[in-house]
TILOGU-448562 format. One record per residue (C-alpha): x, y, z; residue in three letters; residue number from 0. Coordinates in steps of 0.1 Angstrom, whole numbers. Last residue first. Layout:
N
NULUM    east   north      up   code   pos
NULUM       X       Y       Z    ALA   NUM
...
This chain:
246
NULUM    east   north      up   code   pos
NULUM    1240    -252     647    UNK   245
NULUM    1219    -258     676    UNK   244
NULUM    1237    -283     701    UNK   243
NULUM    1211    -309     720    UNK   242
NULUM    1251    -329     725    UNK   241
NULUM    1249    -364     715    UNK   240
NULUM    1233    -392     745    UNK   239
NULUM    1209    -407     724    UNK   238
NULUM    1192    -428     750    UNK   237
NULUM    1188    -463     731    UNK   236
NULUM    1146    -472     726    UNK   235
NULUM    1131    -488     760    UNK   234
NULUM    1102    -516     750    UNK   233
NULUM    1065    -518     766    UNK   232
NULUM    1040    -545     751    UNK   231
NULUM    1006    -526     739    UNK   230
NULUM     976    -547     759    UNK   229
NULUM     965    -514     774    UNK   228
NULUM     958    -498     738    UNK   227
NULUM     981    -463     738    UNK   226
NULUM     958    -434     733    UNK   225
NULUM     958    -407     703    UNK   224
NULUM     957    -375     725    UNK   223
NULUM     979    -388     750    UNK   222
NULUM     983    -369     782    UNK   221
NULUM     964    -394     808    UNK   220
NULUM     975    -422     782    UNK   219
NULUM    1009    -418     791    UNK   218
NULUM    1005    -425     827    UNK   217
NULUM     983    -454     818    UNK   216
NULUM    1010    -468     800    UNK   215
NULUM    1035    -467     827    UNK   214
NULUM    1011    -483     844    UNK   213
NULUM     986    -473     871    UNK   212
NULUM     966    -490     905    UNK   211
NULUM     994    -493     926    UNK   210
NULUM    1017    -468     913    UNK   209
NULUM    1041    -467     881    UNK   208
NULUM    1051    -435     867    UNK   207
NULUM    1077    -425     899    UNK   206
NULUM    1085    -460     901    UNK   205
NULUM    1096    -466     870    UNK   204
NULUM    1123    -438     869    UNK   203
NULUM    1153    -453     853    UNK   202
NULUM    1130    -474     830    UNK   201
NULUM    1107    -444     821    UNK   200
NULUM    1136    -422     816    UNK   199
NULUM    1147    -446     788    UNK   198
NULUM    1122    -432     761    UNK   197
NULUM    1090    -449     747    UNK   196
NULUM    1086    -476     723    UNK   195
NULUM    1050    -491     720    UNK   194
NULUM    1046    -520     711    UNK   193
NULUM    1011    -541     696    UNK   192
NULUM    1038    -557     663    UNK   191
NULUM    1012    -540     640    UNK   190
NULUM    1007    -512     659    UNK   189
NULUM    1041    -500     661    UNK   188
NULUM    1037    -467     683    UNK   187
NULUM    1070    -443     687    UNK   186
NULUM    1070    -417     717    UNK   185
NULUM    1097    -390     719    UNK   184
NULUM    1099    -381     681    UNK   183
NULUM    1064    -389     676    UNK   182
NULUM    1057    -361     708    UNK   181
NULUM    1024    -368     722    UNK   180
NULUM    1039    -375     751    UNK   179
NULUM    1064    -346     754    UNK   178
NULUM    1041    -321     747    UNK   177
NULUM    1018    -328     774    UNK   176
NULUM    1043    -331     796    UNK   175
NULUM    1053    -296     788    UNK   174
NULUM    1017    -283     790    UNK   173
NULUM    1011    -299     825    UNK   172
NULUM    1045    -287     836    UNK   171
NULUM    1039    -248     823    UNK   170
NULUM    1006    -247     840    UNK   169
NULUM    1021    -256     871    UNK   168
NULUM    1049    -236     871    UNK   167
NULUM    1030    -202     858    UNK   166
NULUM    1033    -177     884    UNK   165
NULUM    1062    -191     906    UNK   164
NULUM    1077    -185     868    UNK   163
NULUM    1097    -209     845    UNK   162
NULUM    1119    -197     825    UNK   161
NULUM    1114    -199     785    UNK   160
NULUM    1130    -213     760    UNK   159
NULUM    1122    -247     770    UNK   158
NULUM    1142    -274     767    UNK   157
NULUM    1128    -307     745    UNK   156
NULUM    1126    -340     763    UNK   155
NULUM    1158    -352     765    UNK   154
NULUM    1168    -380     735    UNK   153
NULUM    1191    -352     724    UNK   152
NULUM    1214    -345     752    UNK   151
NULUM    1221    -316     772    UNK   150
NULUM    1204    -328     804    UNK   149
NULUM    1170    -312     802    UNK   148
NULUM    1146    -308     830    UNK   147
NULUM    1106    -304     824    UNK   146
NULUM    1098    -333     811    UNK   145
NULUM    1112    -356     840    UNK   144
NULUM    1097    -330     863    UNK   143
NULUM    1062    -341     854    UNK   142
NULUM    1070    -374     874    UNK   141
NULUM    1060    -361     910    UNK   140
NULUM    1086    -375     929    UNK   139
NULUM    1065    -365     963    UNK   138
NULUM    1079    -328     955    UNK   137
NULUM    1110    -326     981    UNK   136
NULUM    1116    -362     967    UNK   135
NULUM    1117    -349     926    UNK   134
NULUM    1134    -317     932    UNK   133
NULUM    1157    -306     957    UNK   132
NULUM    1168    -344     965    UNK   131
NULUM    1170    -360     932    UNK   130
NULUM    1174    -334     904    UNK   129
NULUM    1196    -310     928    UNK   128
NULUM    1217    -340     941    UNK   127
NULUM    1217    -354     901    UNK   126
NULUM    1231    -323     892    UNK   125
NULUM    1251    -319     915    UNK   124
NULUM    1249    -297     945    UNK   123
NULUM    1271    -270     971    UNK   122
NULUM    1242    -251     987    UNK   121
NULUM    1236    -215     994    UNK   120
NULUM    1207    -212     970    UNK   119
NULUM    1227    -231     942    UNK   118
NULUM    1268    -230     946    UNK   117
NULUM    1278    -261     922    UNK   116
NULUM    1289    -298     923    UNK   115
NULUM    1305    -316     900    UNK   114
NULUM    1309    -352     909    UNK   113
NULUM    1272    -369     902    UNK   112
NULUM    1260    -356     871    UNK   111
NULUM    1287    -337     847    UNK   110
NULUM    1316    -363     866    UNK   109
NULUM    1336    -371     837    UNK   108
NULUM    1332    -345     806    UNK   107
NULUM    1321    -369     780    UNK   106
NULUM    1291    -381     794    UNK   105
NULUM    1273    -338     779    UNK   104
NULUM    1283    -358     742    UNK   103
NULUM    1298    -342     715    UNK   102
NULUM    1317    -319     737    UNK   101
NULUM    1336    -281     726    UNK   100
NULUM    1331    -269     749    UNK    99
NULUM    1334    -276     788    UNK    98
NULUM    1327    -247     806    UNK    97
NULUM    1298    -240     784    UNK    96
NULUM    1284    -278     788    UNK    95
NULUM    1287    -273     823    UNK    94
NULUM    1271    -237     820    UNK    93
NULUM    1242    -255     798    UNK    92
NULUM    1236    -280     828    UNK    91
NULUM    1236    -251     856    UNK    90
NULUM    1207    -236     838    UNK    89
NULUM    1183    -268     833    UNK    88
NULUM    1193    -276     870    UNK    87
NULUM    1187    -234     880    UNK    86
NULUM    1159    -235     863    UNK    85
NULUM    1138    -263     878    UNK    84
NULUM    1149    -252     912    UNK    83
NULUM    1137    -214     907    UNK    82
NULUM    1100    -227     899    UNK    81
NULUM    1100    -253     924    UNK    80
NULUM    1110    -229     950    UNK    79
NULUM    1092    -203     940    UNK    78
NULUM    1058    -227     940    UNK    77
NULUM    1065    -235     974    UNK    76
NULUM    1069    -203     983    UNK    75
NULUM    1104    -189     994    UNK    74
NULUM    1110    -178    1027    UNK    73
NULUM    1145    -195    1036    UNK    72
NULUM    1150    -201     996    UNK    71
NULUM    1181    -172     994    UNK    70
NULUM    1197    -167     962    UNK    69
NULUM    1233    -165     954    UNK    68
NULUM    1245    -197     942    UNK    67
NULUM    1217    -194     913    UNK    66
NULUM    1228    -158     909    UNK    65
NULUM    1267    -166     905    UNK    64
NULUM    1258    -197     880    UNK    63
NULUM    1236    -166     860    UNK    62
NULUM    1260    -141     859    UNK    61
NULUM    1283    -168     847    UNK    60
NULUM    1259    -177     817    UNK    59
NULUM    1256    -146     808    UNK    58
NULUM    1297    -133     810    UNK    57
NULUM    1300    -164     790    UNK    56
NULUM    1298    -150     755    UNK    55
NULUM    1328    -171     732    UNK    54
NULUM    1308    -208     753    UNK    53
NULUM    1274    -188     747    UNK    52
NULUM    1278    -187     714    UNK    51
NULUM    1291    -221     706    UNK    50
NULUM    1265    -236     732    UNK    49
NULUM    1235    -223     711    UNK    48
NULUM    1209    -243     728    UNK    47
NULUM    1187    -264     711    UNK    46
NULUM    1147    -273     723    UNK    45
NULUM    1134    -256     698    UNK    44
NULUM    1156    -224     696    UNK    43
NULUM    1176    -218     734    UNK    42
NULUM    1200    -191     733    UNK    41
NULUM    1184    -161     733    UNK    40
NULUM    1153    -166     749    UNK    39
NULUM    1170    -191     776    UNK    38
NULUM    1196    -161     785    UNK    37
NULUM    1166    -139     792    UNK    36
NULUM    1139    -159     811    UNK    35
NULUM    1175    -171     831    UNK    34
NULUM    1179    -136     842    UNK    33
NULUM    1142    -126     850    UNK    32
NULUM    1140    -155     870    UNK    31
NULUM    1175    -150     890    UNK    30
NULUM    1166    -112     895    UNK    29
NULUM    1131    -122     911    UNK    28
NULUM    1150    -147     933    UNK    27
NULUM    1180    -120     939    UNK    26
NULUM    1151     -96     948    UNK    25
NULUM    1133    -115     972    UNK    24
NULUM    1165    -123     991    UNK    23
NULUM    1171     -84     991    UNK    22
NULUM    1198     -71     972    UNK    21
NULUM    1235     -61     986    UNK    20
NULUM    1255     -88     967    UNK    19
NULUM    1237     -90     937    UNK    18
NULUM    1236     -55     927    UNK    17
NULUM    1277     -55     910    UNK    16
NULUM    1265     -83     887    UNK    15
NULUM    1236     -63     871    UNK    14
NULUM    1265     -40     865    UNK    13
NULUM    1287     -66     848    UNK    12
NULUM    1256     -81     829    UNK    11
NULUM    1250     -44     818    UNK    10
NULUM    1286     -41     800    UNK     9
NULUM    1282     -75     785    UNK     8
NULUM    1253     -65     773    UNK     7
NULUM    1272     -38     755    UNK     6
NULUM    1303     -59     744    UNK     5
NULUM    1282     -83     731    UNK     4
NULUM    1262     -53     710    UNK     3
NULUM    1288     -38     697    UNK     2
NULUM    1309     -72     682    UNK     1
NULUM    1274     -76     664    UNK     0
């Protein structure tokens, strides 16, 4: 086992070495193939293997240098929302890396709105990559909510995966789909008419309510077993502990 680390970690270092003199195409290619890797690894249904990565880091730091890295000027739009999406889901399991051990991603002051990072050429936070890079330069399209993670359980479920200029779209439909029809994520109680569904819809209201749809009706759109209209709306806790596989 020692072997193999000390062998990837041998080709991380050398795929390191390339980044400064490739091509802006290449270091976006390079930065999807990368995280498509790392996530394979270390992610296992929806849990990330932070004690691994935390004693492995050369990944994950290949990974924070190629995010910084990588050039957007003539990126697609689909590029950019592709490489954006990964690069928050990325950048939160380097935080969490930095800072293990954690029982909770709030415990390390600052993990959304003080520490920011190198991403396309931009110092960020978390939240400014989540707010300004994705949800307004995308009409706050409320799919992303199911497709970013932030380390904690009550997050809809990270994928182990990257996503892919290729297959963004198709990959945010099928993620929201999941999400909603999730019993873990959304809890019915028919006899008392309510249906309990995760805090993101109160921090984000807006971007599921519009002028002629609820937050129910947004559901409904993915639900298989539909939510009756007259159901009363209530926000369960936000369980904030670690998404740690163990």
């Amino acid at each position: 086992m020692k072997t193999i680390a000390r062998f990837i970690t041998a080709v991380l270092l050398l795929v390191s070495t390339t980044i400064t003199h490739a091509q802006s195409s290449e270091k976006l290619e390079l930065f999807f193939k990368l995280s498509d890797y790392f996530l394979k690894r270390h992610v296992y249904k929806g849990l990330v293997n932070y004690q691994y990565s935390s004693k492995n880091s050369a990944e994950i730091e290949l990974l924070h240098k190629t995010a910084g890295a990588v050039d957007l000027s003539n990126a697609t739009s689909s590029e950019r929302k592709a490489f954006y999406i990964n690069a928050y889901n990325v950048l939160v399991i380097y935080q969490v890396t930095k800072a293990y051990p954690l029982a909770r991603p709030l415990d390390k002051d600052g993990f959304f709105d003080k520490t920011s990072y190198l991403v396309a050429g931009e110092q960020l936070t978390l939240n400014d990559l989540e707010s300004k890079k994705i949800l307004e330069s995308n009409d706050n399209d409320p799919r992303f909510h199911f497709v970013l993670a932030c380390a904690a359980i009550s997050c809809p479920k990270l994928y182990n995966l990257a996503y892919k200029p290729e297959n963004v779209e198709a990959l945010m439909e099928e993620r929201t789909h999941l999400a909603l029809n999730d019993d873990s994520f959304i809890y019915l109680d028919q006899r008392r008419k309510k249906v309990m569904v995760s805090k993101i819809f109160e921090w984000y209201t807006s971007d599921f309510e519009t002028t002629n749809d609820s937050i129910i009706d947004f559901i409904n759109k993915y639900r298989t077993e539909k939510i009756p209209s007259d159901y009363k709306v209530e926000y369960y806790e936000y369980d904030w502990t670690l998404n740690e596989r163990t």
